[in-house]
C-alpha positions in Angstrom: 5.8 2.2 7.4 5.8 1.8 3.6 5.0 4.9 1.9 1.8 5.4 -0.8 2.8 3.3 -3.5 1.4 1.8 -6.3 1.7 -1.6 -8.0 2.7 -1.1 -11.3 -0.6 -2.4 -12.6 0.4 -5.7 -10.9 -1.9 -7.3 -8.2 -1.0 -7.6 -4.2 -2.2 -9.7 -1.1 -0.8 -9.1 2.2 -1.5 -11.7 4.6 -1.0 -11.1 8.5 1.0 -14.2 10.0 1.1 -12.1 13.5 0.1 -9.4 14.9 -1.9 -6.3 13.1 -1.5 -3.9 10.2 -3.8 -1.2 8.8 -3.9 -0.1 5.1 -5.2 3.3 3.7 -6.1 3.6 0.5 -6.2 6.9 -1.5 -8.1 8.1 -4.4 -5.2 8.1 -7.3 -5.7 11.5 -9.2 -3.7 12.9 -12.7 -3.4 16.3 -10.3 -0.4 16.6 -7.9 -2.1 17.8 -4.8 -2.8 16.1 -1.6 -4.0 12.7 -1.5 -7.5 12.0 -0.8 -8.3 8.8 1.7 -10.9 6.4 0.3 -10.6 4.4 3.2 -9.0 2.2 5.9 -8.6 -1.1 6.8 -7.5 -3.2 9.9 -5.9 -6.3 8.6 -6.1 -8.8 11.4 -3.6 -11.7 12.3 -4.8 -14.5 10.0 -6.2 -12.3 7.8 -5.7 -10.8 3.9 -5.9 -7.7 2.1 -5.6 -7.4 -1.4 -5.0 -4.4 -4.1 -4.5 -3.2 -7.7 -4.1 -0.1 -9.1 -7.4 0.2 -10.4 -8.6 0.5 -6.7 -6.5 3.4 -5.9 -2.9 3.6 -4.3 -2.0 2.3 -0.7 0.4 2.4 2.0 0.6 -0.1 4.5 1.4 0.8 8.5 2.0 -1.3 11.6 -0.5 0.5 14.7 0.5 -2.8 16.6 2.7 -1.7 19.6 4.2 -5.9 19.5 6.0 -7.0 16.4 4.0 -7.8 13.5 4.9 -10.3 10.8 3.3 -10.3 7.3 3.5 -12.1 4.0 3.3 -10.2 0.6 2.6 -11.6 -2.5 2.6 -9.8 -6.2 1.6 -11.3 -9.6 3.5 -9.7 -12.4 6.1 -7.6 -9.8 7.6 -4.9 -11.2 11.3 -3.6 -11.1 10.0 -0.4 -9.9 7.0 1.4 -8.7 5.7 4.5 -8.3 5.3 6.7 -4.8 3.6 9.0 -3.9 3.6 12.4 -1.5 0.6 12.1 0.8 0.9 16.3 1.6 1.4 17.0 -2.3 0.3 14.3 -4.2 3.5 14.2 -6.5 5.4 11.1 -7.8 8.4 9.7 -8.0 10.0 6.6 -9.1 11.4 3.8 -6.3 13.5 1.0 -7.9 12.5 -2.2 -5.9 15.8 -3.9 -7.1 
């Protein structure tokens, strides 16, 4: 599981090569307090999500039971991002590198 993260106002697509992954986006507020869901999405084998920050923050979880296999692609990827605290909302930085 990938925790809530952001993309450093880069752009994402995850594309399912196998099995099944679900993504929940939250509401991104200036406030530290707990995040908000805006919604949820079941990304299908053969199928793609994509995301930016201006459509909230995100994590990314596999409900499959099997192995799943996925694909992620970024457009201006960024040295580090920042996550999030689902229960608190507070942020910290992650170094991706």
């Amino acid at each position: 599981m990938h925790p809530v993260h952001d993309h450093a106002s880069g752009q994402g697509w995850v594309y399912v090569v196998t099995g099944m992954l679900k993504e929940l986006l939250f509401y991104k507020d200036d406030v530290a307090k707990p995040l908000d869901i805006k919604f949820t999405e079941t990304i299908n084998q053969g199928k793609v999500s994509y995301i930016n920050d201006e459509q909230g923050i995100h994590k990314i979880v596999n409900t499959n039971k099997d192995r799943t296999i996925s694909l992620h692609y970024y457009t201006n990827p960024s040295e580090e991002v920042t996550v999030y605290d689902e229960l608190s909302g507070e942020e910290s930085k992650f170094k991706l590198h």
